[in-house]
PDB file as gemmi writes it, atoms N, CA and C in Angstrom:
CRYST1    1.000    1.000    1.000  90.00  90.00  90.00 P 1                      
ATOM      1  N   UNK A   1     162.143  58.469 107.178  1.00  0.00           N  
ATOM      2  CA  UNK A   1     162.383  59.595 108.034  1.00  0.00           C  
ATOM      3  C   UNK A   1     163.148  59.130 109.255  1.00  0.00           C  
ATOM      4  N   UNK A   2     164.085  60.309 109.999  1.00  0.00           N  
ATOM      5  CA  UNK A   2     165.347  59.756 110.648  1.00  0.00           C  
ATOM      6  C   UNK A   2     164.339  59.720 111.769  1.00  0.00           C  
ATOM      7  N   UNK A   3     164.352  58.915 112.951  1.00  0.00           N  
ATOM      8  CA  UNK A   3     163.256  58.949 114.524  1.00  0.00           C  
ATOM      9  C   UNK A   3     164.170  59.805 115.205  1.00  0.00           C  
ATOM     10  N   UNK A   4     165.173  59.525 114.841  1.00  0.00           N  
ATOM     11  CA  UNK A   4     165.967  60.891 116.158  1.00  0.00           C  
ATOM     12  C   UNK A   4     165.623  62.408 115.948  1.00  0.00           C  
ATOM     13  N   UNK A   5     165.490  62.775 114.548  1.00  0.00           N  
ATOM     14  CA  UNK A   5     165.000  64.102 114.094  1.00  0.00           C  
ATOM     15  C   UNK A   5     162.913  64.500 114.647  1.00  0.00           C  
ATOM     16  N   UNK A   6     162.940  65.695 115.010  1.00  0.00           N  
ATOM     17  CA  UNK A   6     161.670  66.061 115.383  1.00  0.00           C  
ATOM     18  C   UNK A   6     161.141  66.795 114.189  1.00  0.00           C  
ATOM     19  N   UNK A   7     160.081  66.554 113.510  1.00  0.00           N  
ATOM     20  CA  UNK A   7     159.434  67.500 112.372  1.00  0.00           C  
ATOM     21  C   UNK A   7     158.899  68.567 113.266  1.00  0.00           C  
ATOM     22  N   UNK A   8     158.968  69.641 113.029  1.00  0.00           N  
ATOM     23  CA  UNK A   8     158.307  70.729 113.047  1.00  0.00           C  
ATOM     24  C   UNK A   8     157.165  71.332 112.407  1.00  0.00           C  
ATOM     25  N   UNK A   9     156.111  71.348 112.487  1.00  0.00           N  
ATOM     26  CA  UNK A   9     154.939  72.071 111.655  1.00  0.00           C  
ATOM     27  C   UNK A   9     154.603  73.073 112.019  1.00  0.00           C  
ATOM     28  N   UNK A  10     155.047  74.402 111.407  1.00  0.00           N  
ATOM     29  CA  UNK A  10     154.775  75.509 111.674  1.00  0.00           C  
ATOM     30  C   UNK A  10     153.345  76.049 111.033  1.00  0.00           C  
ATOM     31  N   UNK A  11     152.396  76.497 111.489  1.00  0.00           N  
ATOM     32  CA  UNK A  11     151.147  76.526 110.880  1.00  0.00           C  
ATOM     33  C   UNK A  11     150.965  77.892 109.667  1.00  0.00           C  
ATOM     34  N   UNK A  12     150.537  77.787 109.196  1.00  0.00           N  
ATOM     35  CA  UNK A  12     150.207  78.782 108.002  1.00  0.00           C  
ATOM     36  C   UNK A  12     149.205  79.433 108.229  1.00  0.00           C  
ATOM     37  N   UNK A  13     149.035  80.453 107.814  1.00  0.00           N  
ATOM     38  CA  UNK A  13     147.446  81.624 108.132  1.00  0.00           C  
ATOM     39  C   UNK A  13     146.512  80.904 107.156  1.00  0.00           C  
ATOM     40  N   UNK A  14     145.538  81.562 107.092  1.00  0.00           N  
ATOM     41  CA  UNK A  14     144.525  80.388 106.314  1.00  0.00           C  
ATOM     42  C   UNK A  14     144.090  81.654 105.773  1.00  0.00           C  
ATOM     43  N   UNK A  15     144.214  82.096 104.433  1.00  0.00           N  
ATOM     44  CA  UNK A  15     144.415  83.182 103.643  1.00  0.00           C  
ATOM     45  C   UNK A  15     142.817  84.300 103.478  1.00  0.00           C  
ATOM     46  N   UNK A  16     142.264  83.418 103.806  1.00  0.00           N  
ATOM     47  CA  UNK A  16     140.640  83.622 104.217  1.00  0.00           C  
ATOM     48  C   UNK A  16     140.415  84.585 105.242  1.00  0.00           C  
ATOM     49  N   UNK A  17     141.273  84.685 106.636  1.00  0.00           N  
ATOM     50  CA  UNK A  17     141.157  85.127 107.917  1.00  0.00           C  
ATOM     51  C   UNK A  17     142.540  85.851 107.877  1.00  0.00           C  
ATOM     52  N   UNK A  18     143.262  85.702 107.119  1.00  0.00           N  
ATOM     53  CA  UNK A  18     144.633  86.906 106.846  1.00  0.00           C  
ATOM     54  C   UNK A  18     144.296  88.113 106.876  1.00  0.00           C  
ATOM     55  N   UNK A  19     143.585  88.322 105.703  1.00  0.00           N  
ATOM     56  CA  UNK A  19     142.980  89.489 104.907  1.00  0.00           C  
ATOM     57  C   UNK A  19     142.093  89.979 106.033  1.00  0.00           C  
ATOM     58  N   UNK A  20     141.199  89.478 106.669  1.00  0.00           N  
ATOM     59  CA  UNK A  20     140.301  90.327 107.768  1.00  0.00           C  
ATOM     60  C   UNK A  20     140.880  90.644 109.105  1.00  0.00           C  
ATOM     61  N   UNK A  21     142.258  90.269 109.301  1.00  0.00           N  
ATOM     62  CA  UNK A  21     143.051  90.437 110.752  1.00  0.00           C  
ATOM     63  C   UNK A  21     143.643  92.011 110.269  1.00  0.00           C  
ATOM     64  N   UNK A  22     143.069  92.866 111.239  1.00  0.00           N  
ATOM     65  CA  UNK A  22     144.515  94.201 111.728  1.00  0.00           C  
ATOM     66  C   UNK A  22     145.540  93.783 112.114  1.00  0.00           C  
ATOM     67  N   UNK A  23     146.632  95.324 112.018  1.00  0.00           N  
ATOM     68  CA  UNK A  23     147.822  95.067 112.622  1.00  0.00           C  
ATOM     69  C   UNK A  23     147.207  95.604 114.107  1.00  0.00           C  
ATOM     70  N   UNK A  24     148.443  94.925 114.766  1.00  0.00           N  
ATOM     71  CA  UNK A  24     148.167  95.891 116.364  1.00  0.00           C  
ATOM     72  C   UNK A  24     148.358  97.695 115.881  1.00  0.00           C  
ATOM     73  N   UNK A  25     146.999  97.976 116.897  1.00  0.00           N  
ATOM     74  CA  UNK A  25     147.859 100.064 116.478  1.00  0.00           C  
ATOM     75  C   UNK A  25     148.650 100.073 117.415  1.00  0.00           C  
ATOM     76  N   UNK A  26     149.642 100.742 117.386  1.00  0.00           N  
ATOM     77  CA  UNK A  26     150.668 101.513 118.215  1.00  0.00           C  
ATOM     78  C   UNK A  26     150.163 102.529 118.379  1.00  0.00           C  
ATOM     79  N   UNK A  27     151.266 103.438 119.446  1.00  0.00           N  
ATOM     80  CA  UNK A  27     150.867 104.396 119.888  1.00  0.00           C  
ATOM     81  C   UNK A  27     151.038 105.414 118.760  1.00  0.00           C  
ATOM     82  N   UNK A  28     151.715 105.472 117.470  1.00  0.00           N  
ATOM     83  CA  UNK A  28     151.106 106.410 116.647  1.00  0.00           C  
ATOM     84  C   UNK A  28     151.071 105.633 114.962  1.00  0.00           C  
ATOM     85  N   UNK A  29     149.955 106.005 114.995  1.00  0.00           N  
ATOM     86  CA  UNK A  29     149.496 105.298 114.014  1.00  0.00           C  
ATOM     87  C   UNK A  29     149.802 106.280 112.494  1.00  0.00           C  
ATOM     88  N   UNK A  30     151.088 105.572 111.905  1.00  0.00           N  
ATOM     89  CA  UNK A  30     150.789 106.516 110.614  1.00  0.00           C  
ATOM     90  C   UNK A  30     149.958 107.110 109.460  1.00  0.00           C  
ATOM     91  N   UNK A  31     148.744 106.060 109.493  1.00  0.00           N  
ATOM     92  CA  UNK A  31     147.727 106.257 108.641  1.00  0.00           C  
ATOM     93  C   UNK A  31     146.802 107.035 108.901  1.00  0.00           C  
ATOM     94  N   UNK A  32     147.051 107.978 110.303  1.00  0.00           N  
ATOM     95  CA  UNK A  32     146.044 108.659 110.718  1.00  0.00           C  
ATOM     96  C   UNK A  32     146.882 110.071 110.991  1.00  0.00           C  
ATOM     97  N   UNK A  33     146.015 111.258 109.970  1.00  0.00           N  
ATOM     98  CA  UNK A  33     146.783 112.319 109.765  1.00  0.00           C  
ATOM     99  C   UNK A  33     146.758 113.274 110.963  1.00  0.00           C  
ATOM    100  N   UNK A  34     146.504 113.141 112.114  1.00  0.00           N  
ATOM    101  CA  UNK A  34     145.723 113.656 113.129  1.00  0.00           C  
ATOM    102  C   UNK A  34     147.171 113.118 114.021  1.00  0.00           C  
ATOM    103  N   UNK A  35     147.360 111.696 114.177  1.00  0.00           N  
ATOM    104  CA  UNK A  35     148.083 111.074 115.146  1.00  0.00           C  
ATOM    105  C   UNK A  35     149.187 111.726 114.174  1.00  0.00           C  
ATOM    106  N   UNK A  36     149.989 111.606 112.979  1.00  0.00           N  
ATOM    107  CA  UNK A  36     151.549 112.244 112.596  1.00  0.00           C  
ATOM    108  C   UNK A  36     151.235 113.335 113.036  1.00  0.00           C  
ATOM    109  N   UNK A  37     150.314 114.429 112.691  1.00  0.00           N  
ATOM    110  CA  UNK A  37     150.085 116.070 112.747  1.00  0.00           C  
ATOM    111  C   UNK A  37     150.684 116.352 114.476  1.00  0.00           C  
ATOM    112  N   UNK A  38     149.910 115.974 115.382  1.00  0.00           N  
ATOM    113  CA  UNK A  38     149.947 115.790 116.729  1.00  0.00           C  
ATOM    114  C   UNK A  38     151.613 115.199 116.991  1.00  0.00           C  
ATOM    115  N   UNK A  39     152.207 114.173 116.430  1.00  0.00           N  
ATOM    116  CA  UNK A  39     153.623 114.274 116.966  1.00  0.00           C  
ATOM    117  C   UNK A  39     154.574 115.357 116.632  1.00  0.00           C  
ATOM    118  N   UNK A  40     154.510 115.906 115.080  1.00  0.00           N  
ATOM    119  CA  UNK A  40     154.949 116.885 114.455  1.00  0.00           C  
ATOM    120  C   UNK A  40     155.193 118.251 115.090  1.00  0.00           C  
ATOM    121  N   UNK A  41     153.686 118.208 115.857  1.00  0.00           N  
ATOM    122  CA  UNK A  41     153.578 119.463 116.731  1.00  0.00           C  
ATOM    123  C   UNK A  41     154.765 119.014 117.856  1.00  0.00           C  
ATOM    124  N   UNK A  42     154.736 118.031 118.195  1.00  0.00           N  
ATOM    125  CA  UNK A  42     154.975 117.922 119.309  1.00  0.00           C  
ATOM    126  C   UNK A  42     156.626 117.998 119.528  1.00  0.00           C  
ATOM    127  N   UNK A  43     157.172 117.594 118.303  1.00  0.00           N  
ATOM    128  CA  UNK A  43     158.778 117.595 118.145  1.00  0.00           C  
ATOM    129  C   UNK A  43     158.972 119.530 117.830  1.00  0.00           C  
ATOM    130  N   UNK A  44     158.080 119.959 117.546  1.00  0.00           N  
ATOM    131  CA  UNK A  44     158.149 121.596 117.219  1.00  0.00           C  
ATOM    132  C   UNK A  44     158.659 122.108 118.160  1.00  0.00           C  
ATOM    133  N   UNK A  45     157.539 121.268 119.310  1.00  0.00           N  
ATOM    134  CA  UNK A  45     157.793 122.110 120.632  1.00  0.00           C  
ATOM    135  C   UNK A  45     158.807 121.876 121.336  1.00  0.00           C  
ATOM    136  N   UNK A  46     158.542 120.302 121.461  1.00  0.00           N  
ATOM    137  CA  UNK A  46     159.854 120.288 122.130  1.00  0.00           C  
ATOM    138  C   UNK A  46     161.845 121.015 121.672  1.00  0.00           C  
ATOM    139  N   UNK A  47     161.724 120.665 120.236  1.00  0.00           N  
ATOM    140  CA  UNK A  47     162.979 121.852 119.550  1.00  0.00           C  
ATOM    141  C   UNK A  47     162.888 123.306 119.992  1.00  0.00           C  
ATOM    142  N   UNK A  48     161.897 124.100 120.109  1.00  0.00           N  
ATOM    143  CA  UNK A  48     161.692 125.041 120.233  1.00  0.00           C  
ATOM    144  C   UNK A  48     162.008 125.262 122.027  1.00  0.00           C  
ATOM    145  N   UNK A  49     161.324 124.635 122.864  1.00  0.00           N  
ATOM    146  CA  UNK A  49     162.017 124.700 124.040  1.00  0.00           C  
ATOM    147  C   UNK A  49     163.926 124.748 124.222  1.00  0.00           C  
ATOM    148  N   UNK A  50     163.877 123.750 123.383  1.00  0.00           N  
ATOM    149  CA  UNK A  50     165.816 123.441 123.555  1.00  0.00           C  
ATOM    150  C   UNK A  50     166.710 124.191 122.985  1.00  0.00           C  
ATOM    151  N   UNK A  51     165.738 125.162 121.984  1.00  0.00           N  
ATOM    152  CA  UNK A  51     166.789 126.516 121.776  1.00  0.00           C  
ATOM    153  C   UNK A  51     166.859 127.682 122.408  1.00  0.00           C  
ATOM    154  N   UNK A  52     165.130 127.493 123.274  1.00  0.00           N  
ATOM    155  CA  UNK A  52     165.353 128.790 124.371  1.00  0.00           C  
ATOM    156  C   UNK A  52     166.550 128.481 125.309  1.00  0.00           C  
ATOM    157  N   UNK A  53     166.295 127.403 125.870  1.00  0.00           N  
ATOM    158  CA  UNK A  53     167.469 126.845 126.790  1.00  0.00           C  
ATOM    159  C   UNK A  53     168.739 127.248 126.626  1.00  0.00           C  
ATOM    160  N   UNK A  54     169.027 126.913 125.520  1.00  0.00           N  
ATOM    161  CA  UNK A  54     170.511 127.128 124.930  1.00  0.00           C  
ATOM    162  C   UNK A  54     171.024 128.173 124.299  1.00  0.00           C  
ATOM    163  N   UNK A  55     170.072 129.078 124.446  1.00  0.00           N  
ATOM    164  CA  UNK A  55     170.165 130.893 123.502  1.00  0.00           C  
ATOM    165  C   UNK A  55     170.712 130.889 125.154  1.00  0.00           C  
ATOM    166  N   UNK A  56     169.432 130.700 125.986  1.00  0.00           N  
ATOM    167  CA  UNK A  56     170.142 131.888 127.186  1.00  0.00           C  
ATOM    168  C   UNK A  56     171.000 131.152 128.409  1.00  0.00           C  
ATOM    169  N   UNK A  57     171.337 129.908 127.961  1.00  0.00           N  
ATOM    170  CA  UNK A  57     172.718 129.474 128.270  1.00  0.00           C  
ATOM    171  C   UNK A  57     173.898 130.410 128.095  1.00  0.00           C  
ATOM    172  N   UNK A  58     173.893 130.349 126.611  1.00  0.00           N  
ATOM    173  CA  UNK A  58     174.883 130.667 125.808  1.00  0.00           C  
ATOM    174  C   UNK A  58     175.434 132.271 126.395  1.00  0.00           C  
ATOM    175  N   UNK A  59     174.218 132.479 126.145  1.00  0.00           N  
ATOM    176  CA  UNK A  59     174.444 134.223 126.467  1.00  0.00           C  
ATOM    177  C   UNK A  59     174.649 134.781 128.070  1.00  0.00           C  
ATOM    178  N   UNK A  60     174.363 133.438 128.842  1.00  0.00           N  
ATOM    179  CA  UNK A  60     175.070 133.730 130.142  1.00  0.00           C  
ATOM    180  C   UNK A  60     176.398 133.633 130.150  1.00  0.00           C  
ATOM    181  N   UNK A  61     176.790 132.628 129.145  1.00  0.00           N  
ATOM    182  CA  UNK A  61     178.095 131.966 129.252  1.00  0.00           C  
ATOM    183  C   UNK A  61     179.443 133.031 128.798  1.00  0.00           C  
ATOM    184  N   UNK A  62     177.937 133.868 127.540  1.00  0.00           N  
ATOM    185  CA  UNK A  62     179.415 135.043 126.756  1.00  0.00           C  
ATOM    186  C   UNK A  62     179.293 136.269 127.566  1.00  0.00           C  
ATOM    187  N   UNK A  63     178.305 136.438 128.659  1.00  0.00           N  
ATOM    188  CA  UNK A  63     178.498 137.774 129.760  1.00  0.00           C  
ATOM    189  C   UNK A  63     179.411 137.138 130.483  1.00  0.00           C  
ATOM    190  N   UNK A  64     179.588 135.947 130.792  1.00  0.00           N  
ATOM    191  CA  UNK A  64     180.520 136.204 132.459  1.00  0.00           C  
ATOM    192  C   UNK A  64     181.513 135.497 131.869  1.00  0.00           C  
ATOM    193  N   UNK A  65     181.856 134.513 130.966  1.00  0.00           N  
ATOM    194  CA  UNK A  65     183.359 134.363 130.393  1.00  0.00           C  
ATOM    195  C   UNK A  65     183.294 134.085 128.872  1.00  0.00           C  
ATOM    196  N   UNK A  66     183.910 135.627 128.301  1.00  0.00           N  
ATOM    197  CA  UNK A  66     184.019 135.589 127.025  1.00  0.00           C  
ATOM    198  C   UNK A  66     184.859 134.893 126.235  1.00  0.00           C  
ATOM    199  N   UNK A  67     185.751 135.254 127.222  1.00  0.00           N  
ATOM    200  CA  UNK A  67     187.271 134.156 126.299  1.00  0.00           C  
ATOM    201  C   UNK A  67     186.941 133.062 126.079  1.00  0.00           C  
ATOM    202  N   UNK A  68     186.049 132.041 127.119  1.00  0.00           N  
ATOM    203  CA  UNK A  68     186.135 130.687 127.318  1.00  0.00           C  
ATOM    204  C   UNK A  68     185.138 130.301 126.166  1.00  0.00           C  
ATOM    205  N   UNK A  69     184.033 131.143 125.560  1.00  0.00           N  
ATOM    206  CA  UNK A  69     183.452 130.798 124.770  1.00  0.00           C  
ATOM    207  C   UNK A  69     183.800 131.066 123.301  1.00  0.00           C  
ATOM    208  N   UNK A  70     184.679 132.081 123.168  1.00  0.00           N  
ATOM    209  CA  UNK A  70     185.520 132.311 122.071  1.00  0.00           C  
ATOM    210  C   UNK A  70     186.078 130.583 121.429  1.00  0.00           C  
ATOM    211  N   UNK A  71     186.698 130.721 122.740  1.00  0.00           N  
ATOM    212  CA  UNK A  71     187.716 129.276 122.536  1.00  0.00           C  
ATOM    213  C   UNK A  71     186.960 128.138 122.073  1.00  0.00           C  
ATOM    214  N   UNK A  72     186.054 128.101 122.873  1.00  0.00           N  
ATOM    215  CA  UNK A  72     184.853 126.828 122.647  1.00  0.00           C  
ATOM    216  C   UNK A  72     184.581 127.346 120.988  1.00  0.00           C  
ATOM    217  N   UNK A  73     184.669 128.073 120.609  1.00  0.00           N  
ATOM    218  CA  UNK A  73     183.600 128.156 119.028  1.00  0.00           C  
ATOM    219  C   UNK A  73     184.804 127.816 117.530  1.00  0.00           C  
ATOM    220  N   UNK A  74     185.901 128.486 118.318  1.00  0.00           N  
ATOM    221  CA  UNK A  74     186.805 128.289 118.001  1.00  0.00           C  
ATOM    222  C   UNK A  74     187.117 126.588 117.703  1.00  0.00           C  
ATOM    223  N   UNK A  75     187.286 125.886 118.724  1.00  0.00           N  
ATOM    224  CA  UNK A  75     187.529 124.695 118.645  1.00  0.00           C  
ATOM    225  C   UNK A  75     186.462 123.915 118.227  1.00  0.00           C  
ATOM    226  N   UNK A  76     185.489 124.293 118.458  1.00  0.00           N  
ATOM    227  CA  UNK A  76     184.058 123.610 117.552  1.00  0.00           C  
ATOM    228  C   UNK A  76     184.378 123.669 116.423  1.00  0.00           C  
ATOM    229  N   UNK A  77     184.669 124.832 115.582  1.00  0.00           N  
ATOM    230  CA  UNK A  77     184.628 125.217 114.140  1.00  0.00           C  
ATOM    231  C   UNK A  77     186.051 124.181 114.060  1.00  0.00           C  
ATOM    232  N   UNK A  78     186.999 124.251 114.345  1.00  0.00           N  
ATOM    233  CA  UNK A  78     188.441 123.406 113.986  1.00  0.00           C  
ATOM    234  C   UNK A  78     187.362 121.210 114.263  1.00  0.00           C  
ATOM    235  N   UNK A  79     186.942 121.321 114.645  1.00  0.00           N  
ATOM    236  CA  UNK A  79     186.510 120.077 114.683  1.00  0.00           C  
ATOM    237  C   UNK A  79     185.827 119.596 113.325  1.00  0.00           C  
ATOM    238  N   UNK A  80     184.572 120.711 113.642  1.00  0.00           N  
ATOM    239  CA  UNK A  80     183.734 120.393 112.269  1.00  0.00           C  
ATOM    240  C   UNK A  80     184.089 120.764 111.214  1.00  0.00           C  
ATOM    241  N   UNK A  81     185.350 121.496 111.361  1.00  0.00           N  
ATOM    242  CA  UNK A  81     186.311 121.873 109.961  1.00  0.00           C  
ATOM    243  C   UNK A  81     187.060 120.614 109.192  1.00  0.00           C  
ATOM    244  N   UNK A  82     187.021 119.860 110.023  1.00  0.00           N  
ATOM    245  CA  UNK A  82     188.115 118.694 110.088  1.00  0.00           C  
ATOM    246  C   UNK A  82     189.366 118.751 110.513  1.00  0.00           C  
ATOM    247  N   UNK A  83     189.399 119.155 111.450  1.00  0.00           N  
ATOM    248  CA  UNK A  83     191.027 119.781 111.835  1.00  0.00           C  
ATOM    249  C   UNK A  83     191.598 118.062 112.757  1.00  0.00           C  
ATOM    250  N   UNK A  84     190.492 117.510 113.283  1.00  0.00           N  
ATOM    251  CA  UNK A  84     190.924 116.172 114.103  1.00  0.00           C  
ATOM    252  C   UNK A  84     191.729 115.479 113.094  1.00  0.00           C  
ATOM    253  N   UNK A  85     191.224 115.079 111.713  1.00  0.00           N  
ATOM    254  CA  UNK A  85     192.073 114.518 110.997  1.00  0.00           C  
ATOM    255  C   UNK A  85     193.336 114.870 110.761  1.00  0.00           C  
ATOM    256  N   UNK A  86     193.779 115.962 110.777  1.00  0.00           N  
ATOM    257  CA  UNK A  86     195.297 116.209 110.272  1.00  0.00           C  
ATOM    258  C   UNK A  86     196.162 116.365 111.269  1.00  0.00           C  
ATOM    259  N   UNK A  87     197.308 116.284 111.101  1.00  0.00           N  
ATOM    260  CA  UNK A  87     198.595 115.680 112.241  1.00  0.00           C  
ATOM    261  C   UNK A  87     198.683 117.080 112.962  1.00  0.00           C  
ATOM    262  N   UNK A  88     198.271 118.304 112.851  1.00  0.00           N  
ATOM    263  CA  UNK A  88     198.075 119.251 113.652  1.00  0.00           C  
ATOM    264  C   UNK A  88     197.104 118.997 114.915  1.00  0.00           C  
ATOM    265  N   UNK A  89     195.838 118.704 114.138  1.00  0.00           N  
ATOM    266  CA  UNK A  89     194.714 118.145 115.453  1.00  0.00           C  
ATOM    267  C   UNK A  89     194.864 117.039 116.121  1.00  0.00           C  
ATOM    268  N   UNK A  90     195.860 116.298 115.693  1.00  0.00           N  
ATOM    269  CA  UNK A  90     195.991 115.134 116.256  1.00  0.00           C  
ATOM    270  C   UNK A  90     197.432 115.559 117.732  1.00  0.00           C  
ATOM    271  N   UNK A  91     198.477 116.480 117.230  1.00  0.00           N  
ATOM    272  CA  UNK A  91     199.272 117.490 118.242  1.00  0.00           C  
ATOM    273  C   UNK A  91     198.214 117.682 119.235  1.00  0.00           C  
ATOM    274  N   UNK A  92     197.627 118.955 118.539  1.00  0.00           N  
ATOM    275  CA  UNK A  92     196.694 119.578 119.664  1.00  0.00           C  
ATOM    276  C   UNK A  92     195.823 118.702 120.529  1.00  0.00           C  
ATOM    277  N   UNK A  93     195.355 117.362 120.144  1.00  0.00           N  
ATOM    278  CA  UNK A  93     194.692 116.672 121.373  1.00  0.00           C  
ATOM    279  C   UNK A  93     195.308 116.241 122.192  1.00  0.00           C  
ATOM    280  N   UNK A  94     196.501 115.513 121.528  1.00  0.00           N  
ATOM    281  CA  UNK A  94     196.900 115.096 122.915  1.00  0.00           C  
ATOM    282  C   UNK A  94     197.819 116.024 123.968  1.00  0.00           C  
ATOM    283  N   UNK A  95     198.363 117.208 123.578  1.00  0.00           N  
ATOM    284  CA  UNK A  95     198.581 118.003 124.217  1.00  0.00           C  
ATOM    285  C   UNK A  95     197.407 118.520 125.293  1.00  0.00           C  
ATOM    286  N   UNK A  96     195.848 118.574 124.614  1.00  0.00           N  
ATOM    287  CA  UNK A  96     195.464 119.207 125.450  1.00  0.00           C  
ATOM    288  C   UNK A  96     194.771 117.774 126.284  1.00  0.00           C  
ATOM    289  N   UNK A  97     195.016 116.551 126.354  1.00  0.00           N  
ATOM    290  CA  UNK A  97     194.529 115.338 126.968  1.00  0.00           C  
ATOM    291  C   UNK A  97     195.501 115.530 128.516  1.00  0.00           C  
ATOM    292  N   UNK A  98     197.004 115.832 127.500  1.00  0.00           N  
ATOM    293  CA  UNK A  98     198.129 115.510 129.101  1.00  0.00           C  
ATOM    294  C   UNK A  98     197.834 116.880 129.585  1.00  0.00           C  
ATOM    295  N   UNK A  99     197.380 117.738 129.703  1.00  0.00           N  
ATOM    296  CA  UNK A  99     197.296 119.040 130.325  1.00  0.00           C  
ATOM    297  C   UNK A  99     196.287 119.050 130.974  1.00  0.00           C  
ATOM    298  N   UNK A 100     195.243 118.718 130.613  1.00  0.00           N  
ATOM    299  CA  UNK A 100     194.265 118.268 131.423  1.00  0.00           C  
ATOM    300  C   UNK A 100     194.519 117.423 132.652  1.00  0.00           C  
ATOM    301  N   UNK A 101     194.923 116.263 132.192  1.00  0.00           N  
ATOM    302  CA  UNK A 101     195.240 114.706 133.042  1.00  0.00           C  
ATOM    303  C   UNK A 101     196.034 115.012 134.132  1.00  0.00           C  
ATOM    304  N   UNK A 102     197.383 116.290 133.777  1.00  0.00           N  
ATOM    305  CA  UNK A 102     197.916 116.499 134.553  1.00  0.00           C  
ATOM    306  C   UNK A 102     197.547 117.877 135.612  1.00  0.00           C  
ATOM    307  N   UNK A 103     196.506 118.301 135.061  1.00  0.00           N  
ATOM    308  CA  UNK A 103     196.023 119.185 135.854  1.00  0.00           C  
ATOM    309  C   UNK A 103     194.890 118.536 137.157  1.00  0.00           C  
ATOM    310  N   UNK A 104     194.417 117.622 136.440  1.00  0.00           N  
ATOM    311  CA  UNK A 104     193.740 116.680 137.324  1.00  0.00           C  
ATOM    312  C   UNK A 104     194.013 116.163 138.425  1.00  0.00           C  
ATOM    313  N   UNK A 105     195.481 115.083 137.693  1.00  0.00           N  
ATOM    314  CA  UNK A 105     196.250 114.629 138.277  1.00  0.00           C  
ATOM    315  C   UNK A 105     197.011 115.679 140.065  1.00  0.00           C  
ATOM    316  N   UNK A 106     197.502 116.599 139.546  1.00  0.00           N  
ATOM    317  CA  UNK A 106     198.047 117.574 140.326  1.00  0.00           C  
ATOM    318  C   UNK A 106     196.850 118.214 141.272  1.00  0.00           C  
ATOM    319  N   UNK A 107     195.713 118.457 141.375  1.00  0.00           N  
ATOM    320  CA  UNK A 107     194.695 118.745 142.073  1.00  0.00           C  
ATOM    321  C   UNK A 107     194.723 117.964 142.904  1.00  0.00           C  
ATOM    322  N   UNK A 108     194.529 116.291 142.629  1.00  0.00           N  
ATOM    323  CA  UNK A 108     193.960 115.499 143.685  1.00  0.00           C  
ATOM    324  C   UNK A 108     195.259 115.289 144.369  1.00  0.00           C  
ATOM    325  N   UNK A 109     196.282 115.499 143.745  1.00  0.00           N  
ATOM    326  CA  UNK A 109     197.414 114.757 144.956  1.00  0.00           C  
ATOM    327  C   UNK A 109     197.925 115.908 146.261  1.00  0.00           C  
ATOM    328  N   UNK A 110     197.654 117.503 145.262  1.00  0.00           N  
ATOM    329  CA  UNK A 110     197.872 118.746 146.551  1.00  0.00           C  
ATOM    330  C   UNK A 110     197.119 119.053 147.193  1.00  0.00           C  
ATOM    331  N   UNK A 111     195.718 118.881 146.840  1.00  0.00           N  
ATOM    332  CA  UNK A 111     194.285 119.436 147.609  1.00  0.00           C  
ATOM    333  C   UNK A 111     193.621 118.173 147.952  1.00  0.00           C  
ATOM    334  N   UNK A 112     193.811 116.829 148.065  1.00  0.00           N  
ATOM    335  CA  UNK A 112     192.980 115.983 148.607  1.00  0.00           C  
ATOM    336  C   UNK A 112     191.910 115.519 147.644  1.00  0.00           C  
ATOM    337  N   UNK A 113     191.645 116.517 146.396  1.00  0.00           N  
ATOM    338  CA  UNK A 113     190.473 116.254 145.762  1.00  0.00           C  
ATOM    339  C   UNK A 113     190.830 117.381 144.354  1.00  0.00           C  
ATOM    340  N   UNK A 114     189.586 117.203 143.282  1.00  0.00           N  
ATOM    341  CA  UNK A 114     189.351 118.130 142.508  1.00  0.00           C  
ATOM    342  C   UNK A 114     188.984 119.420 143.051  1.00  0.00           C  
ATOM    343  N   UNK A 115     189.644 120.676 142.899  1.00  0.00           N  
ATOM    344  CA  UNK A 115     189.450 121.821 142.978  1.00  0.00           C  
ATOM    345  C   UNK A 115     188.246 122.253 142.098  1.00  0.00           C  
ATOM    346  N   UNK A 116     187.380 123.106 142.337  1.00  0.00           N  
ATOM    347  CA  UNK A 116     186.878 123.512 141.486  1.00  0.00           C  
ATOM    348  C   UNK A 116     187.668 125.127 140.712  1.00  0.00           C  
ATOM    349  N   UNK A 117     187.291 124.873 139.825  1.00  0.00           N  
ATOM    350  CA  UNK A 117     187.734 126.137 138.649  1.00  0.00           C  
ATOM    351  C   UNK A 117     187.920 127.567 139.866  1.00  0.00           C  
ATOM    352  N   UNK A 118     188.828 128.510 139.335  1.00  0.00           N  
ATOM    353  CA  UNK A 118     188.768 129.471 140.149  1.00  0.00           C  
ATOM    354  C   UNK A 118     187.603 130.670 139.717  1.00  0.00           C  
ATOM    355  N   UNK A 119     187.364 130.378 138.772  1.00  0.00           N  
ATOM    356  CA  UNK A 119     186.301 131.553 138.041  1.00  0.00           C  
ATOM    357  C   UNK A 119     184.572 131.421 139.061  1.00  0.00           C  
ATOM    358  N   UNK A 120     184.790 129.826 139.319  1.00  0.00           N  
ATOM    359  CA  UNK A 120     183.448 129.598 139.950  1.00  0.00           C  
ATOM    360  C   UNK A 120     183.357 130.053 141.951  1.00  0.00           C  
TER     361      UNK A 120                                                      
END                                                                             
């Protein structure tokens, strides 16, 4: 055996005291139908909160600007349509990147800063 090399002995469980060791519980324990039932509920609720939220978001959003949410559903649906992939969606972004950039752009250099929207 080389003396410059260090053996390592990593110890082994002693198969006797394996078998009688638990795992650590966590905070939810899957084997207990009580602890899943109880998170289950708990993701219910919380989903269920985040669509009230967002129903009467939404429906503030289509009383006071309809167009803007038109557009938004519009361009949602062209996304998840796949419209990014084809050389049309790929036009339309960056058109609407420099229109932006330059709307940006043009705010901070005439007004000192970002304007806010005129609708607001």
């Amino acid at each position: 055996m080389d003396p410059t090399k260090e053996s390592v002995k990593v110890p082994r469980p002693n198969p006797s005291t394996a078998q009688q060791e638990r795992p650590q519980r966590t905070a939810l324990d899957p084997t207990s139908p009580s602890d899943v039932q109880r998170a289950v509920d708990e993701v219910v609720a919380s989903t269920e909160s985040l669509y009230r939220v967002a129903n009467d978001y939404i429906g503030r959003q289509i009383d006071q600007r309809p167009y803007a949410v038109l557009g938004g559903a519009a361009a949602l649906g062209f996304v998840l349509g796949g419209g990014l992939a084809s050389r049309l969606g790929g036009v339309l972004a960056t058109f609407g990147t420099r229109t932006l950039v330059s709307r940006l752009v043009e705010g901070v250099t005439t007004h000192g800063g970002i304007r806010p929207p005129p609708w607001e």
